[in-house]
Structures are given as structure tokens and as C-alpha cells.
TORKOLZA-624883 format. One record per residue (C-alpha): residue in one letter; x, y, z. Coordinates in steps of 0.1 Angstrom, whole numbers, plus 5000, padded with zeros to 4 digits. Last residue first. Layout:
N
{type->A | px->X | py->Y | pz->Z} $
...
//
This chain:
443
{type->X | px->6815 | py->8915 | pz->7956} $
{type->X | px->6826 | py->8919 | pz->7993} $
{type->X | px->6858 | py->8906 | pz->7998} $
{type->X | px->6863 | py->8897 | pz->8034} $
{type->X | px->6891 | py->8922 | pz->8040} $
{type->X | px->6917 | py->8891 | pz->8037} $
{type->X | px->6903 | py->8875 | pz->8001} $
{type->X | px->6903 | py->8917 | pz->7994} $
{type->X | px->6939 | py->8920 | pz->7996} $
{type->X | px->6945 | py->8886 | pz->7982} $
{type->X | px->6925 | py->8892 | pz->7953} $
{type->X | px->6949 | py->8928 | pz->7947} $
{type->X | px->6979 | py->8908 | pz->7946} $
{type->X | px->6969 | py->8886 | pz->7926} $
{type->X | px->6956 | py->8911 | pz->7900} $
{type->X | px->6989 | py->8939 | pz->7900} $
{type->X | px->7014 | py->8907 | pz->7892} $
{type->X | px->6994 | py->8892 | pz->7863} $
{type->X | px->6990 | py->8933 | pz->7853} $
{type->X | px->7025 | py->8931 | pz->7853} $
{type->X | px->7051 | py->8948 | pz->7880} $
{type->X | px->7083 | py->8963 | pz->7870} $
{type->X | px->7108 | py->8977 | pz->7896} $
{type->X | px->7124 | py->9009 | pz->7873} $
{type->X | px->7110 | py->9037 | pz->7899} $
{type->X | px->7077 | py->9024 | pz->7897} $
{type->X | px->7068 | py->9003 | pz->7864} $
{type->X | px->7032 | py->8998 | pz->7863} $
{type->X | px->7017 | py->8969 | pz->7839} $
{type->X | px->6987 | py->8964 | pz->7815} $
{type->X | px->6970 | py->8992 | pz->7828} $
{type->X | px->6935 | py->9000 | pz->7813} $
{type->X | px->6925 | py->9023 | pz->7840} $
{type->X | px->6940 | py->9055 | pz->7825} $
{type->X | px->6922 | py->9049 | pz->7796} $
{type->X | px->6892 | py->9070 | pz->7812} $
{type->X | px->6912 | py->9100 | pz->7804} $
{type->X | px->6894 | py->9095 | pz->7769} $
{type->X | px->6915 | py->9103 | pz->7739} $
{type->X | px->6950 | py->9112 | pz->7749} $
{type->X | px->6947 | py->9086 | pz->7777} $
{type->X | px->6953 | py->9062 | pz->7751} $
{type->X | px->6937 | py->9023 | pz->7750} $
{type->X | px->6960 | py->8993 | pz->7771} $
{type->X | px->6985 | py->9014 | pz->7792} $
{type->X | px->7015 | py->9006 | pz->7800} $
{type->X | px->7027 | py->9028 | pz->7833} $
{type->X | px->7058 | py->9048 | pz->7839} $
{type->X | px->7081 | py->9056 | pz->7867} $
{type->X | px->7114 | py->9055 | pz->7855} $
{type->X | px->7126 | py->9087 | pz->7871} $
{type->X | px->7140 | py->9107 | pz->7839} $
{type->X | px->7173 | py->9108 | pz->7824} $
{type->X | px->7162 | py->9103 | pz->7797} $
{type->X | px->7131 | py->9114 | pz->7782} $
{type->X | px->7094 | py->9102 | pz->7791} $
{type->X | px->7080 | py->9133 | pz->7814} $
{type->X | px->7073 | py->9133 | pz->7854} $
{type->X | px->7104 | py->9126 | pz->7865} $
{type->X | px->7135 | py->9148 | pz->7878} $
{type->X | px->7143 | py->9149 | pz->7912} $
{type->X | px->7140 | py->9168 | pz->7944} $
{type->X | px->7144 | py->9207 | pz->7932} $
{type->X | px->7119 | py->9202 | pz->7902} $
{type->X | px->7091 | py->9186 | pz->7927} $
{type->X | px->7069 | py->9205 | pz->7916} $
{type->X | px->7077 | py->9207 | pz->7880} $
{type->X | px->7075 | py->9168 | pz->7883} $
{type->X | px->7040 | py->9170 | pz->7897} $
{type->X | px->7030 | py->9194 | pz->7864} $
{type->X | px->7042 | py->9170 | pz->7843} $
{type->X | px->7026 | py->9138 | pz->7856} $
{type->X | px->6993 | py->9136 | pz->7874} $
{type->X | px->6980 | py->9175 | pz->7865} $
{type->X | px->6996 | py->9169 | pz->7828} $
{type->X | px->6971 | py->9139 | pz->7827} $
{type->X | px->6943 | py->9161 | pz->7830} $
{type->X | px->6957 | py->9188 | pz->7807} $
{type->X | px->6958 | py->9160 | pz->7779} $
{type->X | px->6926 | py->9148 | pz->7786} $
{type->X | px->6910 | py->9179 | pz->7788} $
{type->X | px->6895 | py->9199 | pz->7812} $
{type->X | px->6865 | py->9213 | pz->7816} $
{type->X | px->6855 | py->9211 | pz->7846} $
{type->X | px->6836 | py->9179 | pz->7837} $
{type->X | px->6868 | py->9165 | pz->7829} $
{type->X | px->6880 | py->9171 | pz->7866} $
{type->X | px->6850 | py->9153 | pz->7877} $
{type->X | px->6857 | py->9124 | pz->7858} $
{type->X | px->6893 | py->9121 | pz->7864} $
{type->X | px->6886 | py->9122 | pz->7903} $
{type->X | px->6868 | py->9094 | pz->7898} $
{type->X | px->6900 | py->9072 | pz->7885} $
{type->X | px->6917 | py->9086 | pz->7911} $
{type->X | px->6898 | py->9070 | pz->7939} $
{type->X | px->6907 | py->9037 | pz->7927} $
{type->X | px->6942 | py->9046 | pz->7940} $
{type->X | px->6934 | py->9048 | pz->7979} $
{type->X | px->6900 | py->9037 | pz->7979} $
{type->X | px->6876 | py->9073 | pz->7984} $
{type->X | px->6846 | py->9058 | pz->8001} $
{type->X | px->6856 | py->9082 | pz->8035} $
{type->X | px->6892 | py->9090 | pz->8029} $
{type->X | px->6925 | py->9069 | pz->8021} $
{type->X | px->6928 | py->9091 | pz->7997} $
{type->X | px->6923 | py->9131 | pz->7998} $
{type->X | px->6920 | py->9130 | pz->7954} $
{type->X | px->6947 | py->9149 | pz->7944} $
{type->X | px->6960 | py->9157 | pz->7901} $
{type->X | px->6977 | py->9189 | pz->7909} $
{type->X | px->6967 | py->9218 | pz->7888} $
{type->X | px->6986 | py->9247 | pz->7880} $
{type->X | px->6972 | py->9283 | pz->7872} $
{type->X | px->6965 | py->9290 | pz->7834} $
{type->X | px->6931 | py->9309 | pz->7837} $
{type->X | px->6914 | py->9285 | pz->7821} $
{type->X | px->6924 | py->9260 | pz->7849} $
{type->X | px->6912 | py->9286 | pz->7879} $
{type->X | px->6883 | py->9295 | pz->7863} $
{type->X | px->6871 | py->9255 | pz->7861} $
{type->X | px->6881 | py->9250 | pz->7894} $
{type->X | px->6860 | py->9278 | pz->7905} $
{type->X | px->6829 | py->9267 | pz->7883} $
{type->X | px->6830 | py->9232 | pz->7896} $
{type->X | px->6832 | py->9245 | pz->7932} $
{type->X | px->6803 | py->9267 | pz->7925} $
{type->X | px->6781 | py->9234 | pz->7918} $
{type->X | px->6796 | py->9216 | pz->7946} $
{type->X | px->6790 | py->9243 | pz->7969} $
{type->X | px->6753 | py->9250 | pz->7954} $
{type->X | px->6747 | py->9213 | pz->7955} $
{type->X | px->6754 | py->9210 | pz->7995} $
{type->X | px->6733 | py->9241 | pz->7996} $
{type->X | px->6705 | py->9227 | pz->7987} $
{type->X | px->6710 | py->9190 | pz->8005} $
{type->X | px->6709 | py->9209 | pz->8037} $
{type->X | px->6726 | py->9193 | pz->8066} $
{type->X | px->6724 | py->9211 | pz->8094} $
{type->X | px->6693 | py->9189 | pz->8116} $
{type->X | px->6719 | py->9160 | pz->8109} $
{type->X | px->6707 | py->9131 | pz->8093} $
{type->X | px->6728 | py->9129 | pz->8062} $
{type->X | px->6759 | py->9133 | pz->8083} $
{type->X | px->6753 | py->9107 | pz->8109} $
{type->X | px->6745 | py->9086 | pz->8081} $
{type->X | px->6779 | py->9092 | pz->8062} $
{type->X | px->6794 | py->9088 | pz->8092} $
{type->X | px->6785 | py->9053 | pz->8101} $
{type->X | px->6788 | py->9045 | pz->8062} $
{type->X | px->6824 | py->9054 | pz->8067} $
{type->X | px->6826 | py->9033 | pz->8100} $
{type->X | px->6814 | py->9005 | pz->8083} $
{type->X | px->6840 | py->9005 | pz->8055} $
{type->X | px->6868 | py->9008 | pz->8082} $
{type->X | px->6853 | py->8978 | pz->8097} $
{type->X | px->6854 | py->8960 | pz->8069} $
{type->X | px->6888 | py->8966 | pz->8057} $
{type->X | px->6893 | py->8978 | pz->8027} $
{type->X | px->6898 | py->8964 | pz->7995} $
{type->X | px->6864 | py->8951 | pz->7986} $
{type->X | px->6850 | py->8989 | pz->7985} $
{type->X | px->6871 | py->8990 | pz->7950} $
{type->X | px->6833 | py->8978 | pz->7940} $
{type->X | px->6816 | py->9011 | pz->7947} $
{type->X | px->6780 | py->9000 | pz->7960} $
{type->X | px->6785 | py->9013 | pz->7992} $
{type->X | px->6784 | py->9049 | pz->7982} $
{type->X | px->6753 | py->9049 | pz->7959} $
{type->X | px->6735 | py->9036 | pz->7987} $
{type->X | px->6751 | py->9060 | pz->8013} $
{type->X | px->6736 | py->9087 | pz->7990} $
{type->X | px->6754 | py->9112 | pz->7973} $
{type->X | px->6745 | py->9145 | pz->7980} $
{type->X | px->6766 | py->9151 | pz->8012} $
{type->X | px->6796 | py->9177 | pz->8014} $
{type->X | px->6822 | py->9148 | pz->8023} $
{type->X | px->6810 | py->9127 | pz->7997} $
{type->X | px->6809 | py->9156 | pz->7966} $
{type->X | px->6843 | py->9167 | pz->7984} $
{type->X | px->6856 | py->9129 | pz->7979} $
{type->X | px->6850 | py->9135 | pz->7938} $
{type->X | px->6865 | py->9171 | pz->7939} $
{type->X | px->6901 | py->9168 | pz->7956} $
{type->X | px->6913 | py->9201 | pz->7934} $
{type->X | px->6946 | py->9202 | pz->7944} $
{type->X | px->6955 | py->9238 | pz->7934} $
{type->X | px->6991 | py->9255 | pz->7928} $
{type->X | px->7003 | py->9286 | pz->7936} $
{type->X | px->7029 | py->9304 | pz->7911} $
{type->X | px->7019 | py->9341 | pz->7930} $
{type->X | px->7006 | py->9353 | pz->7897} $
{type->X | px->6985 | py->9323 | pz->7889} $
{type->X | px->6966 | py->9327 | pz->7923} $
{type->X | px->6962 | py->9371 | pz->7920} $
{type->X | px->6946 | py->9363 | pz->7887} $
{type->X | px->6921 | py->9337 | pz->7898} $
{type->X | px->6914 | py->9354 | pz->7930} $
{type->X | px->6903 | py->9386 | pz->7903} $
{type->X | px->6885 | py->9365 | pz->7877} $
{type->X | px->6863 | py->9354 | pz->7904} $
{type->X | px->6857 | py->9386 | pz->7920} $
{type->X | px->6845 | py->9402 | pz->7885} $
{type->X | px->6828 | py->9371 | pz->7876} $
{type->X | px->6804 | py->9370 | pz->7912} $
{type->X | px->6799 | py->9335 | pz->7920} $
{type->X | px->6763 | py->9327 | pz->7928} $
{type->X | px->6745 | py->9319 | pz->7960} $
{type->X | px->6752 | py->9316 | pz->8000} $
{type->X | px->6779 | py->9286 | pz->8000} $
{type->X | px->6800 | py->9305 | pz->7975} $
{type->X | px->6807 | py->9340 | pz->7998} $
{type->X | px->6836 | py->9342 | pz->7968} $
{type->X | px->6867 | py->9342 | pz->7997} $
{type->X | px->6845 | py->9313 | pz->8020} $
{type->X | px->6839 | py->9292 | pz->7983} $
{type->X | px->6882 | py->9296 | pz->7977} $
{type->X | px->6893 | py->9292 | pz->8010} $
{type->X | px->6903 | py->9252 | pz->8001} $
{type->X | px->6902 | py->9238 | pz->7964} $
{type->X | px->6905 | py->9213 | pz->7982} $
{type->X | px->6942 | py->9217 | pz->7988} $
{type->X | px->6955 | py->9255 | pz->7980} $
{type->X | px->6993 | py->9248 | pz->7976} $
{type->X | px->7025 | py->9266 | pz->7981} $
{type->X | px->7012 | py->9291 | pz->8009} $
{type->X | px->7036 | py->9320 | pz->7999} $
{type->X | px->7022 | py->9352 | pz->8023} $
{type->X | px->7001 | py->9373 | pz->7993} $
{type->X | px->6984 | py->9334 | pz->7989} $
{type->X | px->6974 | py->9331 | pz->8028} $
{type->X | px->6968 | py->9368 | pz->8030} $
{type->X | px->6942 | py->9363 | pz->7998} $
{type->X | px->6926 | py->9330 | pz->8008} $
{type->X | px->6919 | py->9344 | pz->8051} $
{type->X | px->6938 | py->9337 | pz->8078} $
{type->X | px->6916 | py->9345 | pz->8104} $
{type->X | px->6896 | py->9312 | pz->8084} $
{type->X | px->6923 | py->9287 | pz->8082} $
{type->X | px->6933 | py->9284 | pz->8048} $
{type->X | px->6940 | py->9245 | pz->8041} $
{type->X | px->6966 | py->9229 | pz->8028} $
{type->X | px->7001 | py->9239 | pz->8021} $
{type->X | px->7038 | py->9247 | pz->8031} $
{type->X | px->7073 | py->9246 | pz->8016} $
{type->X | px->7106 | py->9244 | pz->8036} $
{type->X | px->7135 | py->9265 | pz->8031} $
{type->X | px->7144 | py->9275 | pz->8065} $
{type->X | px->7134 | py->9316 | pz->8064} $
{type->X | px->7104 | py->9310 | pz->8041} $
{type->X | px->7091 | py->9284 | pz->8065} $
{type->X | px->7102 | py->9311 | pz->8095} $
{type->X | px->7079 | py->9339 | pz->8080} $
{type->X | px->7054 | py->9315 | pz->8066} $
{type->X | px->7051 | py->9302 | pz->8102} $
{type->X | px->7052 | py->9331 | pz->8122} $
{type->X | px->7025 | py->9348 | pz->8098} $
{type->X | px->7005 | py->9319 | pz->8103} $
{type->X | px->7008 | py->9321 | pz->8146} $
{type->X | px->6995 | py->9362 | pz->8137} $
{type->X | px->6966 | py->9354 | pz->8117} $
{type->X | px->6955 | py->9324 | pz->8141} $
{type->X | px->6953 | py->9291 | pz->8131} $
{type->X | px->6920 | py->9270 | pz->8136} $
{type->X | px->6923 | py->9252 | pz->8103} $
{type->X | px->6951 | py->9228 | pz->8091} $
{type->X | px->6987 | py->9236 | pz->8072} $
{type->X | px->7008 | py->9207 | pz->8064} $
{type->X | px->7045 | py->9217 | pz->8065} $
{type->X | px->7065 | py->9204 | pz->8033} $
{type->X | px->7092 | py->9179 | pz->8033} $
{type->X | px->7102 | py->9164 | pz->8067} $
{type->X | px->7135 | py->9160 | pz->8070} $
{type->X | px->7137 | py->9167 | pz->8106} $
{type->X | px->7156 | py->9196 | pz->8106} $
{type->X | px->7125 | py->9212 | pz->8089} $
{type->X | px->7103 | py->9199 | pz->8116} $
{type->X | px->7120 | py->9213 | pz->8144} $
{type->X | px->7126 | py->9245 | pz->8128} $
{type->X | px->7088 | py->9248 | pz->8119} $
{type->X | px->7076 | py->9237 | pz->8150} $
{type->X | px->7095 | py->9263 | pz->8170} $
{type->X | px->7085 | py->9292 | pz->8146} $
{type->X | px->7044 | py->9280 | pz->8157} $
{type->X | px->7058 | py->9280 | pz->8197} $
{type->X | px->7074 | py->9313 | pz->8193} $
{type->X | px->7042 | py->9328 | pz->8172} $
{type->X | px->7015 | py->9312 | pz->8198} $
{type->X | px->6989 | py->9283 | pz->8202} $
{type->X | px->7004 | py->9258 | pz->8173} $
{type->X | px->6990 | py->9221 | pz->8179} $
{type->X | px->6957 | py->9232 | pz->8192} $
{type->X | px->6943 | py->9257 | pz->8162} $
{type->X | px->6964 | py->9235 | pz->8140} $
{type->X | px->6999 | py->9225 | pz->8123} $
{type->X | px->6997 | py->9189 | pz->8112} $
{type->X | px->7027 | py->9168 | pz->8120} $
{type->X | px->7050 | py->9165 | pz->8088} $
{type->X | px->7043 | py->9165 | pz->8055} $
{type->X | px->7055 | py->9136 | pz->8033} $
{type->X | px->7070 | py->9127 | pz->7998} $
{type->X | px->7066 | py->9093 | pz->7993} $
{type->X | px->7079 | py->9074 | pz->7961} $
{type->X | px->7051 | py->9052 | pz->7956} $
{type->X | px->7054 | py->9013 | pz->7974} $
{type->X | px->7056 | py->8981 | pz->7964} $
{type->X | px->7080 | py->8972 | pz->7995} $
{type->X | px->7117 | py->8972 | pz->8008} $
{type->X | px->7126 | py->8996 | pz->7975} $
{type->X | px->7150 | py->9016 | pz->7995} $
{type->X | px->7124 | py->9050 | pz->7989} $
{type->X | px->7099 | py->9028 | pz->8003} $
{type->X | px->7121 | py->9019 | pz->8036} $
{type->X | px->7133 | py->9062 | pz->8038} $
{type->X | px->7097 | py->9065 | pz->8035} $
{type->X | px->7087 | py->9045 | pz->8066} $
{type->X | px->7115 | py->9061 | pz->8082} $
{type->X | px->7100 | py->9091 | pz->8078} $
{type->X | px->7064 | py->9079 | pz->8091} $
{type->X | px->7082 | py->9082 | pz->8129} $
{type->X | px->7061 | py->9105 | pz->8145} $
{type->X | px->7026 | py->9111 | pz->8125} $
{type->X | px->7025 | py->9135 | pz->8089} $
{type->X | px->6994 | py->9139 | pz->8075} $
{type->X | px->6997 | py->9153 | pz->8037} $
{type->X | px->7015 | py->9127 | pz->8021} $
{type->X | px->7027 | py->9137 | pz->7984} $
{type->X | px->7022 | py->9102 | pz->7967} $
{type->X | px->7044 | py->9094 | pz->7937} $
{type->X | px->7040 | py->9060 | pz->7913} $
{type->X | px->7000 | py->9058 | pz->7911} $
{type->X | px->6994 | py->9036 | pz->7881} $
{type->X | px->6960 | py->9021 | pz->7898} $
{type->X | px->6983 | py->8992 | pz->7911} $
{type->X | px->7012 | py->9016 | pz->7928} $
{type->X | px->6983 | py->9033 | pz->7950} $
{type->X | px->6969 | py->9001 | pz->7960} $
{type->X | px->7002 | py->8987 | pz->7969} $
{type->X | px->7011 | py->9017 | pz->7998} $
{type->X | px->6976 | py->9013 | pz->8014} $
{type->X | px->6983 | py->8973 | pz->8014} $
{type->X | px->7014 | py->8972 | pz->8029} $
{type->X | px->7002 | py->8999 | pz->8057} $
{type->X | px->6971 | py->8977 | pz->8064} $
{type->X | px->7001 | py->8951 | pz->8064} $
{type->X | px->7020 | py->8971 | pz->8088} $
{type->X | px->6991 | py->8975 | pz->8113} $
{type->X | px->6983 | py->9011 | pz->8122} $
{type->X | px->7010 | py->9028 | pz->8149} $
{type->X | px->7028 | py->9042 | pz->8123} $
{type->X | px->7006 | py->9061 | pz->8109} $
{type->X | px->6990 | py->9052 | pz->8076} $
{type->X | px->7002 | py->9071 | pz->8049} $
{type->X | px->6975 | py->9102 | pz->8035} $
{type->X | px->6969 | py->9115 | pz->7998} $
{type->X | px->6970 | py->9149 | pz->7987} $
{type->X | px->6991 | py->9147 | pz->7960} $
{type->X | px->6980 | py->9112 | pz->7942} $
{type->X | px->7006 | py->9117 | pz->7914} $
{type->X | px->7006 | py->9093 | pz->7881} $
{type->X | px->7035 | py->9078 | pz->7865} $
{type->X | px->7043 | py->9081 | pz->7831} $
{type->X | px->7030 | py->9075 | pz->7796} $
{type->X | px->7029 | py->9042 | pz->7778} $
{type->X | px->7008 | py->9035 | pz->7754} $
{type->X | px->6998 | py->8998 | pz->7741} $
{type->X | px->6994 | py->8983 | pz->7703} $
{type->X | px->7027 | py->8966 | pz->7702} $
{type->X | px->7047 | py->8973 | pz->7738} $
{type->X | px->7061 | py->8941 | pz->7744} $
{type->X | px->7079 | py->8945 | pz->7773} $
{type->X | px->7116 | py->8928 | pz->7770} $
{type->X | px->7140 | py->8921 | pz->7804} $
{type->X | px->7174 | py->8927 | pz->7792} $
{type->X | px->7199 | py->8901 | pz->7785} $
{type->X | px->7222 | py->8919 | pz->7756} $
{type->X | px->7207 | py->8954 | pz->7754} $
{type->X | px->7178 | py->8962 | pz->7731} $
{type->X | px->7196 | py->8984 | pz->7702} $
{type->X | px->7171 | py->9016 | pz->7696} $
{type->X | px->7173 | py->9032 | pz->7663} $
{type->X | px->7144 | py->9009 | pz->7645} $
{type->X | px->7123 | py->9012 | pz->7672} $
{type->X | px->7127 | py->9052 | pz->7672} $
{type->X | px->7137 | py->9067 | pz->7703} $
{type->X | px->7134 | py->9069 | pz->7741} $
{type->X | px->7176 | py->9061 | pz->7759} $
{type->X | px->7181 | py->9054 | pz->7796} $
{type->X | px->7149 | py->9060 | pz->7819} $
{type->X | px->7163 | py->9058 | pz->7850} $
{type->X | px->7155 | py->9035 | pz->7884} $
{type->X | px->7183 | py->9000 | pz->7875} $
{type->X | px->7181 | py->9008 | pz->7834} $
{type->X | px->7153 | py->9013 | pz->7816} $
{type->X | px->7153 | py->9017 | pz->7778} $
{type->X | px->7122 | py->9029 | pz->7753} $
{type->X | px->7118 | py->9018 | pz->7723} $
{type->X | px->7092 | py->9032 | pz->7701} $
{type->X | px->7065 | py->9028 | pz->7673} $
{type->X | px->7045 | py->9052 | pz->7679} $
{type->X | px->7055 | py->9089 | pz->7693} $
{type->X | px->7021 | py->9108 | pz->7707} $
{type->X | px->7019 | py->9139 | pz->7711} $
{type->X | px->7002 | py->9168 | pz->7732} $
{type->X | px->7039 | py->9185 | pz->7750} $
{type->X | px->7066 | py->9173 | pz->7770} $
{type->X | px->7040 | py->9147 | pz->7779} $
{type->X | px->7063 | py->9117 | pz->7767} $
{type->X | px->7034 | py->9097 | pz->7751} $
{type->X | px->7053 | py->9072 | pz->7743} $
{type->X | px->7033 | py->9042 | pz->7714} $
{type->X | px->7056 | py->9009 | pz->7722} $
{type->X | px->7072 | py->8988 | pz->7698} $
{type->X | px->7094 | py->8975 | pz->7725} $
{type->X | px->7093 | py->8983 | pz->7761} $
{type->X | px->7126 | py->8975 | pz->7772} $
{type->X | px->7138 | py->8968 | pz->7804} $
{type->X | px->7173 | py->8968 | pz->7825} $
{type->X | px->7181 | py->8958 | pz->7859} $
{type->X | px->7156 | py->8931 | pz->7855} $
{type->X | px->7188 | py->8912 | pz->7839} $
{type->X | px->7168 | py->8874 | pz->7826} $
{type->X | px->7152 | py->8854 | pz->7842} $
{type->X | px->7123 | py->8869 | pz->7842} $
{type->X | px->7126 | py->8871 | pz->7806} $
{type->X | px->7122 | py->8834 | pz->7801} $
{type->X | px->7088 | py->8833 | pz->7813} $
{type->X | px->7078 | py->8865 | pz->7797} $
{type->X | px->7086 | py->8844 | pz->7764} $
{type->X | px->7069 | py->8806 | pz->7777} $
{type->X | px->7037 | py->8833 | pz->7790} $
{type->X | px->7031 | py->8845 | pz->7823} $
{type->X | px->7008 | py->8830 | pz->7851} $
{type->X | px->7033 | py->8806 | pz->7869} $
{type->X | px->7064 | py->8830 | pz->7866} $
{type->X | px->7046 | py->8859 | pz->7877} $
{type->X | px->7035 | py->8839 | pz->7908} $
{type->X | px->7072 | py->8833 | pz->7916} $
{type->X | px->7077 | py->8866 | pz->7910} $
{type->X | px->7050 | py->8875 | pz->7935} $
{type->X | px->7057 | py->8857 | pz->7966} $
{type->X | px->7084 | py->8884 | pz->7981} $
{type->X | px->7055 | py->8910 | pz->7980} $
{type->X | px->7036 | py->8885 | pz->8005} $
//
């Protein structure tokens, strides 16, 4: 299907974009282009900005900037272009689920602007499937990807836990994925022997472990905002300041990072209503079944004799408080949303997240920073991307209005370049119809 889509470019596109595909898509220019290069809150109009093979080659004025002989042209005139986003706690199909699901999963990221995904479910033999999306074999994220999840079942002793860290390092695997159930002394043995290896960890904070050990041991990252509400008793009434202020300190000071995951929380935890949940349009590009068996849950959940709509609120209410402590208090946030998850569409789901993470109080520029700059500090030791310079990853995405203003921009995309492969919008809508023509669209 991916093979069919310059062909459709070259149908839908204009006599000059028409031309241009024939041209050297080794190299592209976006031309008279406003960068926002998010080494810092600015905005450089009237730019040029070179891409050769997956690097950004030269940023600078217009008038400065030669266009190579051949090169593929984006006009840029009235547009933005910032970089890539960062779903990093997002999930790849296994293996064993249908390649085009898989296809599809890995396209919906790319065609909300979604150019790196940190995996955070690892299944035997998904490292070949990134070793094909690295390789460019399909429209796909770069994919960074924990292994097999580490568990109450999966790790029962210290020897067996320092066993699957080894075996998964050696691997090339690229973080550990830490899940509940995990005993004090089997977490020790695997921040001992991650730290001894060189691999990173995150996740959850199983409850033996507890949120301070976890942080005073390394945990990298603190996904869902996970141990925080249990650590600040945030499920039974307010948050106390002076305990707050404290976890917030001792989180900058270790360098942890947070994925806040709020908008498929607010799902998870239970106030919406399944009839506010089905009647998200990106809903049209999954599966049916897999639709169902969200609202299946979702009933289940909302009818159980423990659900308690109260509390539900009070979580999401102190969770909005804690995130917003944690931000003013200048520790890093990841831009994550938990995708594919129940009513959270694998790149649609970011453009809610950006809502809620606004409503904590942060701006558009610091949102952004979560998806972009902050990602690429993260991942400082695998590449460099994350910022419009050169030598930079060329994963970028043109943007009709400017994020700067209203993160809502972010979904104006006029075209997503991921790692130098361009794709306009033309491109990003035909293949989207045909993934909901074949999941029974249901608009």
C-alpha cells in the first residue's frame, strides 16, 4: 500500500509539486519557511532550510541559502516548521498481530507529526521490527523499544530479575520496562545490575517499591505520573504543599523525567462517559472489534460496585496539581500519551494530551519542548534530533498556524518529514481513508 503513494502524490499534487517529484528526493528545501528551531522561544521567518538523504544540512536566511541543483522544493510561505513530535510511552503491536494492523499503528503515529516513539511493551522478536523501520521499509517513527515487561510474575527472585536484565541488555533492547507486583529486593537487583550494564529503566513504581526508593535507586522515568497520588495519600483528599514541594525537589534533583499520560488516565480512571468516548472521530481508524472491546471495558468499569465517580475526580484533580508542581518546579517532561490504549488512537491521542497538559499550566512553548527538545536530550547518547540546526535528524513537520500561539496548531500539518522521507498532507489523507475504508469507517 505504502509503495502506492507517490503515484497518488503525483495525481493529487499541483503541475510544480508534479515536477518536483521527479526530481532528487535525496535533498529538500523548505523555502520561505517560518523555523521554530526550539533551541530556545523564537521564531526565524523567512527561511531555508536544507535536507539531505536523513540530516538537516544548512537553516538560514532565504536570501543566504542556495537551493541545490534538482532538489525537491517545499514551499514554506506562510507555514511553520518545527520538529518532530515524541509519543514516549506508546506501545508496537507484537509480532504475532497482523502486519497491516502493525502498518497502520506505525502510519498513524507519523500522520499526526509523530516522528519518534519510545515503545514501552516489548514482545519476542519486535527488534527486528525496528531494525525494518529504522531501514526505511515502511512509514514508520524511529522506534526506540523496551523489552519484555518485568513484573510480579515475570521476575520472582534477585538471580532470576539480574538474569533478565543481562539477557535483555545483550539483546539490544533499549530501556527495561518496569511493571507492578515487584518486590523491594528483585528491584534492587535490577537497578543494581541495569546500572551495572548500561541500560536505562522506567514505568511504573510497584508498590514495595515505593516513589522515593524507586527515584533514590535511578528509575529514569516516572510514566503516568506513576507513585506519585500513592506517595501524597492523593486518592483519600488534598495534597499536602510541604510534601509536594518535597517529591518535587527530590524528582528534579535525581534528573528523572515524567510522562504525564493525562487524557487516557481521565478514561482509564472513569468520568468520562462511554458516550462521550465513542463519539471521538479518530475512532474510524481502528478496528472494530478493537473499538467494541474498549466500550466493553469501559462499561464493565462504570458498573463495578468499586467504581466511585468521587474519587475518580479527586485523582484526576490531584493529578493535575502534581503535574503542575512538578513542571514549575523545573523537572522534565515527556510529551506520552499510553497509545494504542482504550479510546486513545495512536497519534490522535496526542492532540488531547496537549489540552490537558495546557490546563496544567503549561505553555505552548514548554509543551512542545516536552515533544521535541527535551526527547532529544534523552536520547543525547543515540542521536541527535529534536531541534532545527544542522546536523540534526530531519524529522520535522509543516505546520499550517504556529504552535507558539496555541499548541492546538499542532494539528494543522501540511506535511511530515520523518527522518528526511517527505510525505504531504495529499499523501497523509489517502492513506488515512484507506485505513478507515478497511476498519469500516464509522463517521
Amino acid at each position: 500500500m505504502i509503495s502506492t503513494l507517490p503515484l497518488l502524490a503525483a495525481l493529487v499534487l499541483p503541475i510544480q509539486d508534479r515536477a518536483a517529484a521527479s526530481q532528487d528526493t535525496t535533498t529538500t528545501v523548505f523555502v520561505n519557511v517560518s523555523v521554530i528551531p526550539m533551541d530556545e522561544e523564537r521564531i526565524l521567518e523567512g527561511h531555508t532550510v536544507v535536507v539531505r538523504n536523513d540530516r538537516i544540512e544548512e537553516v538560514g536566511p532565504a536570501s543566504e541559502v542556495m537551493v541545490p541543483d534538482g532538489a525537491r522544493v517545499v514551499d514554506g510561505e506562510g507555514r511553520f516548521l518545527a520538529p518532530g513530535l515524541a509519543e514516549m510511552h506508546g506501545h508496537v503491536p507484537s509480532p504475532n498481530a497482523p502486519a497491516q494492523f502493525t502498518d497502520d499503528v506505525l502510519f498513524l503515529y507519523v500522520a499526526n507529526g509523530i516522528t519518534t516513539v519510545r515503545g514501552m511493551l516489548g514482545a519476542p522478536g519486535q527488534l527486528e521490527l525496528r531494525e525494518r523501520a529504522r531501514r526505511g521499509e515502511m512509514v514508520s517513527p524511529m522506534l526506540y523499544l523496551a523489552g519484555p515487561s518485568f513484573n510480579g510474575q515475570s521476575v520472582t527472585s534477585p538471580e532470576q530479575a539480574e538474569r533478565m536484565v543481562r539477557e535483555q541488555a545483550e539483546a539490544g533492547w533499549d530501556l527495561l520496562k518496569i511493571h507492578p507486583g515487584i518486590t523491594r529486593q528483585n528491584y534492587d537487583a535490577i537497578a543494581r545490575t541495569a546500572r551495572e550494564v548500561g541500560i536505562r529503566f522506567g514505568g511504573h513504581v510497584p508498590q514495595d517499591v515505593g516513589l522515593v526508593h524507586a527515584i533514590e535507586m535511578g528509575q529514569e522515568t516516572f510514566d503516568h505520573i506513576d507513585g506519585y497520588i500513592e506517595h501524597l495519600n492523593g486518592a483519600m483528599g488534598p495534597v499536602d504543599p510541604a510534601e509536594l514541594e518535597d517529591i518535587v525537589r527530590r524528582t528534579r534533583e535525581a534528573n528523572a523525567w515524567i510522562v504525564p499520560t493525562m487524557a487516557p488516565w481521565e478514561v482509564l480512571l472513569g468520568p468520562l462517559t462511554l458516550e462521550e468516548l465513542q463519539r471521538y472521530p479518530e475512532l474510524r481508524y481502528m478496528p472494530a472489534d478493537q473499538v467494541e472491546q474498549w466500550a466493553s471495558i469501559q462499561r464493565q468499569r462504570l458498573s463495578s460496585p468499586q467504581f466511585n465517580a468521587t474519587t475518580a475526580q479527586r485523582v484526576i484533580d490531584n493529578r493535575m496539581l502534581i503535574l503542575h508542581a512538578l513542571h514549575e518546579g523545573g523537572v522534565g517532561i515527556l510529551m506520552g500519551t499510553d497509545a494504542p490504549q482504550q479510546f486513545s488512537v495512536p497519534g490522535f491521542s496526542l492532540h488531547r494530551e496537549l489540552e490537558r497538559m495546557s490546563d496544567a499550566g503549561m505553555s505552548p512553548f514548554e509543551i512542545l519542548k516536552s515533544g521535541t527538545r527535551n526527547v532529544g536530550n534523552y536520547f543525547a547518547e543515540e542521536d541527535r534530533f529534536g531541534t532545527i540546526a544542522s546536523g540534526q535528524r530531519a524529522d520535522l513537520i509543516l505546520l499550517e498556524g504556529n504552535p507558539l500561539e496555541d499548541s492546538a496548531n499542532l494539528a494543522t500539518i501540511a506535511g511530515v518529514m520523518w527522518r528526511g522521507n517527505w510525505l504531504p498532507r495529499a499523501d497523509l489523507d489517502a492513506r488515512l481513508e484507506e485505513i478507515a475504508e478497511r476498519n469500516g469507517s464509522r463517521e
